[in-house]
C-alpha positions in Angstrom: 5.1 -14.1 -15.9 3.3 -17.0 -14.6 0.7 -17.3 -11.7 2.8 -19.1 -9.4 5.9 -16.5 -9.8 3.4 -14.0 -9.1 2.1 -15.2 -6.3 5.5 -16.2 -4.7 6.6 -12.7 -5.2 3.2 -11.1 -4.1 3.0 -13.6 -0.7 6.8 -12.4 -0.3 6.2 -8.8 -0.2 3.3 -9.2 2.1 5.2 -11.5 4.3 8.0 -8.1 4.3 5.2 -6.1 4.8 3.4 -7.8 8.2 6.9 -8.1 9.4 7.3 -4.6 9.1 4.0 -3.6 10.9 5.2 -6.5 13.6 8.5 -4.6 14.3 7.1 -1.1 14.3 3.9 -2.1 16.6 6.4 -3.9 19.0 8.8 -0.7 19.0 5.8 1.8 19.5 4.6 -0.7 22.2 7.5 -0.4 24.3 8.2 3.3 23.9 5.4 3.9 24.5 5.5 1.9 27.8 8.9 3.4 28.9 7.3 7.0 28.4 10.2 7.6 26.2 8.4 8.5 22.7 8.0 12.2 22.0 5.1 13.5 20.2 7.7 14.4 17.1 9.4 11.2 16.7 6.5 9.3 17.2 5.3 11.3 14.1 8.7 10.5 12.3 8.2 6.8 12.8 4.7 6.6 11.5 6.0 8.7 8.6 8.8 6.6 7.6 6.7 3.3 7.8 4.7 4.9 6.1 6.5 5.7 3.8 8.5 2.6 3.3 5.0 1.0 3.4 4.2 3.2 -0.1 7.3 2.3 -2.0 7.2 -1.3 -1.3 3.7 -1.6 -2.9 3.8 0.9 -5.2 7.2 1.1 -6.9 8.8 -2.1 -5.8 6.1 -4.8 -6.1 5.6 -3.6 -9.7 9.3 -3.8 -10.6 9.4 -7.7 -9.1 6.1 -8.4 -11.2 7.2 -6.5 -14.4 4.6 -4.8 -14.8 6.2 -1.8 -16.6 6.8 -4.0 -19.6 5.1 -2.8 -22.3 4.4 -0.1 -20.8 2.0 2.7 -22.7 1.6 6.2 -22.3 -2.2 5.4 -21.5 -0.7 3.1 -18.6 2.0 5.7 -17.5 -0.2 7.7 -16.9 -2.5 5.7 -15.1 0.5 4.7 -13.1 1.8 8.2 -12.3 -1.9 8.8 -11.0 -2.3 5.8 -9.2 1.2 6.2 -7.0 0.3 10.2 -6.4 -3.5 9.3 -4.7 -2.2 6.5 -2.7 0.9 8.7 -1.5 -2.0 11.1 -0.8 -4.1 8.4 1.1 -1.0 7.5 3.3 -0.6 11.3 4.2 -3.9 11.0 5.5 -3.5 8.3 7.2 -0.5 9.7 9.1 -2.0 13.3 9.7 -5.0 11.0 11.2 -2.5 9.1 13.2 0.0 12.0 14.5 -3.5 14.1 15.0 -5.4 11.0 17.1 -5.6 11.8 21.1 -3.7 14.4 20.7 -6.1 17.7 21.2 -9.9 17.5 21.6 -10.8 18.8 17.9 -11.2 16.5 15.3 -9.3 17.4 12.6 -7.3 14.3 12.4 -10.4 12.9 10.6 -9.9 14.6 7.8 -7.0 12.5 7.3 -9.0 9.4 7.5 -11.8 11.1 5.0 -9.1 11.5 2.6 -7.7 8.0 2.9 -10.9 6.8 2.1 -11.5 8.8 -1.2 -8.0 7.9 -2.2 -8.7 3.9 -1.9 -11.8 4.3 -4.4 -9.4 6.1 -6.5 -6.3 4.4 -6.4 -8.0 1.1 -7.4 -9.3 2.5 -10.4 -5.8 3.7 -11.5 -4.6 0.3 -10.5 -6.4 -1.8 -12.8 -5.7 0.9 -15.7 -2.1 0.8 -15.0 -2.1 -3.3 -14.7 -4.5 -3.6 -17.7 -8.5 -4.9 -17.1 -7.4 -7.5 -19.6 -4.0 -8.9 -17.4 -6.2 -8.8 -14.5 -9.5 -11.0 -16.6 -5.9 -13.3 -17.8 -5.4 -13.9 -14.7 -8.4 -14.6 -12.7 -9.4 -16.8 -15.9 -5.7 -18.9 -15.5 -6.8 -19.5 -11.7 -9.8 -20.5 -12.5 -8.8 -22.9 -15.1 -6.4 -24.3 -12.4 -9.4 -24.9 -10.1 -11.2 -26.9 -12.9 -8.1 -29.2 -13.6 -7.8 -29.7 -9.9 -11.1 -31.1 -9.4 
């Protein structure tokens, strides 16, 4: 796949993606205003965005950029691992999220703790699963692209 198609199809998802925060921040916004948001749904909504959030870059994005072509057990694997610790990272985000103001102990930052571990580790799954090489491809093809432009 070329640059451009990949970037068209990564600026798309993100567009999908900032839309989605938009429309769940507005929602929580005035729920939250009209004192109608209980404690359990607000913990359902941040779970499903959440959620959704998780299989938009992690199963979908990588379908649209077909990047399980040729896909190895070595990269599989790397894959499998990759989508587990960042499905693990979101859960800590949300038990952060549900847990934040809502007693005076600080568990909840736990949750962020373990978002942060999972980052480190997700990105090195990541660049297993895409392939160092794809990724050195690509950054050399854009960099090509900057010279011609010049």
């Amino acid at each position: 796949m070329d640059e451009e198609k990949r970037r068209k199809i990564q600026n798309f998802i993100s567009v999908i993606s900032l839309i989605l925060v938009a429309v769940i921040a507005l929602f929580l916004f005035i729920a939250s205003r009209n004192q109608k948001l209980t404690g359990t749904v607000f913990n359902i909504i941040i779970g499903g965005f959440l959620t959704f959030y998780w299989i938009l870059f992690d199963i979908i994005e990588p379908i649209l950029l077909k990047q399980f072509d040729n896909l190895t057990r070595e990269r599989k694997i790397a894959y499998i691992k990759y989508i587990v610790i960042d499905a693990i990272g979101y859960a800590g985000i949300a038990y952060f999220v549900c847990l934040l103001g809502g007693s005076s102990s600080n568990k909840g930052i736990v949750g962020a703790v373990i978002y942060v571990v999972c980052i480190s580790l997700k990105r090195k799954f990541k660049e297993e699963f895409i392939g160092v090489d794809q990724l050195k491809e690509t950054e050399k093809t854009q960099q090509e692209k900057e010279k011609k432009s010049e």
